[in-house]
C-alpha positions in Angstrom: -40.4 -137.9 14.0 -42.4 -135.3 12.3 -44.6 -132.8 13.7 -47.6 -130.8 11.7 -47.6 -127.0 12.6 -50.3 -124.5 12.4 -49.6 -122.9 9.0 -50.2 -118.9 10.6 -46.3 -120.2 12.5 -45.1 -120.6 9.0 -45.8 -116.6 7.8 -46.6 -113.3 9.7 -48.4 -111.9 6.9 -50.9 -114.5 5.8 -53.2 -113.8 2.8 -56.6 -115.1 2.8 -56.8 -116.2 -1.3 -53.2 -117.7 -0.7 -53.0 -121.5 -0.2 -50.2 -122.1 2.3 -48.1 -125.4 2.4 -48.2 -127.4 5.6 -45.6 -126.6 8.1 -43.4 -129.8 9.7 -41.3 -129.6 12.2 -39.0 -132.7 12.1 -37.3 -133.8 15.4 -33.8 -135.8 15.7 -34.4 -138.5 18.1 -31.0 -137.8 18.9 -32.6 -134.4 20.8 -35.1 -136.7 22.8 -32.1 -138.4 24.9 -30.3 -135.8 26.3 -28.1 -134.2 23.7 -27.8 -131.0 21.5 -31.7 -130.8 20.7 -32.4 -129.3 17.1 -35.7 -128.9 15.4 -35.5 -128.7 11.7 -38.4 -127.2 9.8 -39.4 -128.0 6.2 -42.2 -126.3 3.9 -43.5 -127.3 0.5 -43.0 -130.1 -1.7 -39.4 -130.5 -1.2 -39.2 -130.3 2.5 -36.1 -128.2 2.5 -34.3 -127.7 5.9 -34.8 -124.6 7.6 -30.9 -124.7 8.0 -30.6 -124.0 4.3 -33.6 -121.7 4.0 -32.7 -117.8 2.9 -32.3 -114.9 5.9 -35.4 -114.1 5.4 -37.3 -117.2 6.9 -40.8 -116.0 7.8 -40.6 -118.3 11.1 -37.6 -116.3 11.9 -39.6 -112.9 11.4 -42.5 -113.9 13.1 -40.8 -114.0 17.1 -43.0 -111.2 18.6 -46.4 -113.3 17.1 -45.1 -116.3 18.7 -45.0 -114.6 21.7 -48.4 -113.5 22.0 -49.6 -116.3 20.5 -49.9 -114.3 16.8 -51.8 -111.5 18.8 -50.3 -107.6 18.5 -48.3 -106.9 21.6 -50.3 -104.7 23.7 -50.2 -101.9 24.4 -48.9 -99.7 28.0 -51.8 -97.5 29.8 -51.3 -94.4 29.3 -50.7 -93.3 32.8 -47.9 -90.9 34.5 -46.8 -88.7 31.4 -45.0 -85.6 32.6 -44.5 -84.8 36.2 -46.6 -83.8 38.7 -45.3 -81.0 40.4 -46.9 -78.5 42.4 -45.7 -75.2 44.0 -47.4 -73.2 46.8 -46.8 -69.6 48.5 -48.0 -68.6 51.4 -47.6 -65.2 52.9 -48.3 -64.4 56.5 -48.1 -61.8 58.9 -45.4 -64.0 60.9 -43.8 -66.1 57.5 -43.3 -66.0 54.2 -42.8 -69.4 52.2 -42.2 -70.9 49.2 -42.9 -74.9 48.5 -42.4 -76.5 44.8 -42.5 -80.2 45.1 -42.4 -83.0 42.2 -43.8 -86.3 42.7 -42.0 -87.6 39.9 -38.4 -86.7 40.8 -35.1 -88.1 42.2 -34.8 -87.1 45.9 -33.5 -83.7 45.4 -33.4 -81.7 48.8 -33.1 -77.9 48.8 -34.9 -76.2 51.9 -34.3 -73.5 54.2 -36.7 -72.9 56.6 -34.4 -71.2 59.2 -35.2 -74.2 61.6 -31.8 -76.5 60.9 -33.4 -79.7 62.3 -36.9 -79.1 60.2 -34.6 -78.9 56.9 -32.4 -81.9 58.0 -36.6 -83.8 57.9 -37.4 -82.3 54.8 -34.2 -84.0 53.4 -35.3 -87.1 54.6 -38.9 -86.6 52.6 -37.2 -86.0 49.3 -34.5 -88.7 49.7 -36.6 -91.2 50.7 -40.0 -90.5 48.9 -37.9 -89.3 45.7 -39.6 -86.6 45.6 -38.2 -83.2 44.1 -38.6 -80.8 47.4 -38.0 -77.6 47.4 -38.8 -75.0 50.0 -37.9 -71.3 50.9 -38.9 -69.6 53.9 -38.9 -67.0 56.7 -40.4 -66.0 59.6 -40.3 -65.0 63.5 -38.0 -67.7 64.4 -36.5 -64.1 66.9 -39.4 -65.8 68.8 -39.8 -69.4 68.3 -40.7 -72.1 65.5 -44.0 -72.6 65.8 -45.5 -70.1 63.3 -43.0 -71.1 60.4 -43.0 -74.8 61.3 -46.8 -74.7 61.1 -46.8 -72.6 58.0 -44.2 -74.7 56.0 -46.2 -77.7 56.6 -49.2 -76.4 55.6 -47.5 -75.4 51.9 -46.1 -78.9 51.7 -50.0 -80.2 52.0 -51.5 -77.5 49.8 -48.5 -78.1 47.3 -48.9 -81.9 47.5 -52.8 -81.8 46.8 -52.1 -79.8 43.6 -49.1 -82.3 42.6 -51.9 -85.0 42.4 -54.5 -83.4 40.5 -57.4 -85.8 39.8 -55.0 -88.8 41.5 -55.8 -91.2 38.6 -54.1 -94.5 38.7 -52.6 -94.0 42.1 -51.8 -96.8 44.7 -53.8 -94.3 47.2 -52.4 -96.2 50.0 -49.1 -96.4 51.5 -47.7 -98.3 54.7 -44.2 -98.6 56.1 -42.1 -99.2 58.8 -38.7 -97.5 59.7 -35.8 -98.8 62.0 -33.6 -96.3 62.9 -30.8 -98.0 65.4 -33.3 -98.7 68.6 -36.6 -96.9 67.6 -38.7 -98.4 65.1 -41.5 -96.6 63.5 -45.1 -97.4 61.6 -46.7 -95.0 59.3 -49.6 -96.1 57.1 -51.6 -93.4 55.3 -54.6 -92.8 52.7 -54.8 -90.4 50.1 -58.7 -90.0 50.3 -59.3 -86.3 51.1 -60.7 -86.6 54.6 -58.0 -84.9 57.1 -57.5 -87.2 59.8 -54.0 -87.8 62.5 -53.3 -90.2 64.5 -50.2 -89.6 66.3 -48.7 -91.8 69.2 -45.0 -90.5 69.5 -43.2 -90.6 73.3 -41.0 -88.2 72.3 -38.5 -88.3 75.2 -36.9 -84.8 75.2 -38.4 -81.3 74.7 -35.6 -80.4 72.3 -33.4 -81.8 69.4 -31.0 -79.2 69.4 -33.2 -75.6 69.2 -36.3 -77.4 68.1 -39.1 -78.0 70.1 -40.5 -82.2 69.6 -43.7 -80.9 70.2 -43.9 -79.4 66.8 -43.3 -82.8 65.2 -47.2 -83.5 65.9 -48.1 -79.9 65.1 -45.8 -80.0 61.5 -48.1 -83.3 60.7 -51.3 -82.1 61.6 -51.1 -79.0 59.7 -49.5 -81.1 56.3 -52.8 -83.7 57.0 -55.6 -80.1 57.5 -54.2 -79.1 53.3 -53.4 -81.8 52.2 -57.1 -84.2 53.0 -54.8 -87.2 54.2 -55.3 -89.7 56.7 -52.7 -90.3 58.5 -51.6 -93.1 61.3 -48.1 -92.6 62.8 -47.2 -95.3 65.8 -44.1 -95.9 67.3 -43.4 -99.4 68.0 -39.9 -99.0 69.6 -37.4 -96.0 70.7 -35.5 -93.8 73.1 -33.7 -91.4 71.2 -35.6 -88.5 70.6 -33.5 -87.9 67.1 -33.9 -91.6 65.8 -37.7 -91.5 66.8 -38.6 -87.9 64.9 -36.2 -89.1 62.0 -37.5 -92.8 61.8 -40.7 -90.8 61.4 -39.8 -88.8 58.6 -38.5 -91.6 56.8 -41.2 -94.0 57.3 -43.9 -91.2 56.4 -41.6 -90.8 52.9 -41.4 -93.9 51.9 -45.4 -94.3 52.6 -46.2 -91.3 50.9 -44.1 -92.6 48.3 -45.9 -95.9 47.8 -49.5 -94.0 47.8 -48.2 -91.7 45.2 -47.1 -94.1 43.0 -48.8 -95.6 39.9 -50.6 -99.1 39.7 -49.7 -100.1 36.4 -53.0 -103.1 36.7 -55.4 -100.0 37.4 -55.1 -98.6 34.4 -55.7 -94.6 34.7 -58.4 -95.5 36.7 -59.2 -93.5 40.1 -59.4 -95.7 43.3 -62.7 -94.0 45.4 -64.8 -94.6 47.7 -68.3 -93.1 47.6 -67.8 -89.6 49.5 -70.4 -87.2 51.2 -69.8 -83.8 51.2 -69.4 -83.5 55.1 -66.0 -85.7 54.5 -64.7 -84.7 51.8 -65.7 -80.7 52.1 -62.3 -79.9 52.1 -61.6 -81.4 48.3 -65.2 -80.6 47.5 -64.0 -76.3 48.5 -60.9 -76.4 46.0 -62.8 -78.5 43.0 -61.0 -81.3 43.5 -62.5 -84.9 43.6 -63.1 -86.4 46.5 -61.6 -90.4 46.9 
């Protein structure tokens, strides 16, 4: 049996003036029942098998044509070259702190905050959202942790919203939920630059250790004031005030994470919605564009 083939399959370079023979592709009806199937190709007057034809056999070099249907592969969007990092200090009268995170890393954790539960969280935000975090800071823990709690949070937010830049080609949107042994936790979250928590946490103890949970809510609501996030945290299950802070953590990662992260189908493009300048006056303040 012979079959006629388009004559661009039988050369990748085609010229115009050339006249080219007429491809055939001849099939062994042997291959039709079952067996070893083989297609043998001829071209020209002689027919000669493509089984004796030289290394160079033009059906041989044109592969990537046939795969695009003798189109030129296209091209990748030219989206997420270089990393975006971005590195914050803030100096009170009560703290002094340094943030540098990289959206772009590989989960490196290196904080000290003074407050050994806080850095064992912000481990959890770099191993999980593989980010790059890495934070310095001091303050009036003599007194308690409320000052450099809030204060490292709010350079993780300012740090975060200088990471982005103008956000184009972002997911923008990021949802997850944790299990951590009994507690179960639900974080979804928009980058859109209108500061918003929601936070429904029965926190069961007033301390992990030296920390106080109460400044789980306060940490979040200061990263969501710099950083122009909405932000939903539920908890769906839990009794251990450890698993249900840490569940947190991890769930708000992993979210943050998905948000931050390139949609290869959007194409550089910026996912918004059409803002006023009551919403967005935060992004609108710094010069950056509201989403």
């Amino acid at each position: 049996m012979e079959l006629s083939l388009p004559s661009h399959l039988a050369s990748c370079n085609p010229t115009p003036s050339a006249q080219l023979p007429k491809a055939v592709a001849r099939v062994s009806p042997v291959s039709l029942s079952g067996g070893a199937s083989r297609i043998r190709l001829f071209s020209g007057k002689g027919r000669r098998s493509m089984e004796d034809a030289p290394a160079r056999s033009p059906v041989v070099s044109c592969s990537s044509s046939l795969q695009n249907n003798g189109a030129p592969a296209p091209a990748a969007p030219a989206i997420g070259t270089g990393s975006r990092i971005g590195e914050v200090k803030r100096v009170t009268k009560e703290t002094n702190v340094a943030v540098k995170i990289n959206l772009d890393g590989t989960g490196v954790a290196d904080s000290s905050t003074g407050i050994p539960f806080l850095d064992h969280m912000l481990d959890q935000l770099a191993s999980h959202g593989l980010f790059d975090v890495h934070i310095r800071a001091t303050g009036d823990i003599h007194i308690d942790d409320h000052h450099t709690n809030e204060d490292v949070a709010l350079a993780i937010g300012t740090a975060l919203l200088q990471a982005l830049g103008d956000r184009k080609g972002i997911h923008r949107f990021g949802d997850f939920s944790a299990p951590l042994d009994e507690a179960l936790i639900h974080v979804a979250l928009d980058l859109s630059g209108r500061p918003h928590l929601s936070f429904d946490l029965q926190i069961p103890t007033q301390r992990v250790g030296t920390y106080d949970t109460q400044l789980v809510e306060h940490f979040f609501q200061s990263l969501v004031n710099t950083s122009g996030m909405t932000l939903h945290i539920r908890q769906l299950a839990g009794k251990n005030s450890h698993h249900i802070i840490e569940a947190t953590f991890k769930a708000f990662a992993r979210a943050l994470r998905q948000a931050t992260e390139y949609d290869l189908r959007r194409q550089g493009t910026i996912p918004r919605l059409q803002p006023t300048v009551d919403s967005c006056g935060l992004m609108i303040e710094i010069g950056i564009e509201c989403l």
